[in-house]
Phi, psi and omega in degrees: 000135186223161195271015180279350184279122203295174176293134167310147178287210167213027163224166191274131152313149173294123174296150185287173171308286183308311160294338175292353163295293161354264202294327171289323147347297208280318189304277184331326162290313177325306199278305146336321153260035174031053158319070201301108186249115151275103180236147179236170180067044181294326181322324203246032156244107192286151211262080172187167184270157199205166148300109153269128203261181184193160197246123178266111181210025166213152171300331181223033191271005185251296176312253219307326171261033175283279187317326186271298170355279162270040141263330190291334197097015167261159222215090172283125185244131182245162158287148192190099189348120146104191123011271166346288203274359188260012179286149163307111186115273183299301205300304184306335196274319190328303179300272171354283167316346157097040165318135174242148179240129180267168177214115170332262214254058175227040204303020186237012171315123163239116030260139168340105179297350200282311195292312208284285298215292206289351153287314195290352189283314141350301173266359166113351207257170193244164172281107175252105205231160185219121216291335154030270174094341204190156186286093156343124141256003174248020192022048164231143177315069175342141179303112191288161181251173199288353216273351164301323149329290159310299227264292196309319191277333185286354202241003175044041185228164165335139140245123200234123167283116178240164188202143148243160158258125164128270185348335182256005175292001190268347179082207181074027195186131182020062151101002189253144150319137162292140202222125136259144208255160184229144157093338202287166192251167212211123170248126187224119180252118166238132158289169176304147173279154194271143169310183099254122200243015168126350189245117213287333188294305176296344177283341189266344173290334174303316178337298194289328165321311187256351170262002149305304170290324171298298176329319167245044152282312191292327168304313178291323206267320227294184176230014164231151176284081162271056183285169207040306141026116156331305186290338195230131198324155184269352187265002192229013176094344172261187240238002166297180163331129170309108183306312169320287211306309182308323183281297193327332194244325163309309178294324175299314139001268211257306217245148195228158161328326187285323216292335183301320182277023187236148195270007186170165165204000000 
């Protein structure tokens, strides 16, 4: 990615047909499963297009902020493995809706997601990506890679750190059935956008920086106890994966020499 790709506009695109299934989709799950949705720092999601940098810690935590998105008034498009966007059915509309699918260890993906990701930034649409690379079992923030970081200074648009709580009681992760739950309460944060200045490491260490305090601001706030809990971090008392290990087994897993230059997985 280079800063020659002109700068994101500064208005919003027309949802694509598909998305508007998608985010009526993403309302119905929300309203179907009676979602107590808490959301704080709406403030610091700017009326433009941007980086939502996001903490992955569900199978359908993209989906529901797909949905908050466009209620905030943004016409979101997320990166997504794959896997996913090449499933039967499910896969074609996601792209339709305008999804970019990444291939994990597959760096010659045609078309480039990095080039895709600073067009849809192009057309007005905002980015939603989770810097990650891969879904938290230990629901604490993981080493984030450099290229959301890269995309924001090159596309001259917002990188705004979001985080949830509540959202992996749904299950779908390390080893639990997707289960639906009626009633859960759901915490959605968003934060101030982080500067960027061109130096991707350091902007992304700020990143990881503030979406660690958001997170366990959003944690300290939540209204259910999960001391023992599957779902809730171990260092709080709960009964998930052990964060070292878990980042120790991500990276052998996931992260390659290269991987700092890809914008999402």
């Amino acid at each position: 990615m280079t800063s020659e790709i002109t700068p994101a506009p500064h208005e919003h695109a027309k949802p694509y047909a598909a998305y508007r299934m998608m985010t009526g989709a993403a309302e119905l799950l929300m309203r179907g499963l009676r979602m107590k949705i808490t959301m704080t720092g709406t403030e610091h999601v700017p009326d433009r297009p941007s980086i939502i940098a996001f903490q992955h810690c569900s199978p359908v935590d993209g989906v529901v902020l797909g949905g908050i998105l466009g209620r905030l008034g943004h016409t979101p498009t997320v990166l997504l493995k794959r896997q996913v966007t090449s499933a039967p059915v499910i896969g074609p509309l996601l792209v339709k809706a305008g999804a970019i699918p990444v291939g994990r260890f597959d760096k010659s993906s045609t078309p480039d997601p990095v080039v895709v990701s600073a067009q849809r930034l192009q057309e007005g649409r905002t980015l939603l990506l989770a810097p990650e690379g891969g879904l938290s079992r230990s629901f604490s923030v993981l080493p984030l890679r450099t290229g959301a970081a890269r995309l924001a200074h090159a596309q001259d648009v917002p990188l705004v750190p979001c985080v949830t709580v509540g959202i992996q009681r749904l299950g779908g992760i390390g080893g639990q059935k997707l289960k639906p739950k009626l009633g859960l309460p759901v915490s959605i944060a968003f934060g101030p956008a982080v500067p960027t200045t061109g130096d991707a490491r350091a902007d992304t260490d700020q990143l990881q920086a503030a979406m660690t305090k958001l997170l366990a601001a959003a944690q300290d706030d939540y209204p259910d106890d999960g001391t023992g809990e599957w779902w809730w971090p171990e260092a709080r008392g709960g009964a998930a994966r052990n964060h070292d290990e878990y980042v120790a087994e991500h990276n052998a897993r996931f992260v390659t020499p290269k991987d700092d230059d890809a914008a999402s997985a």
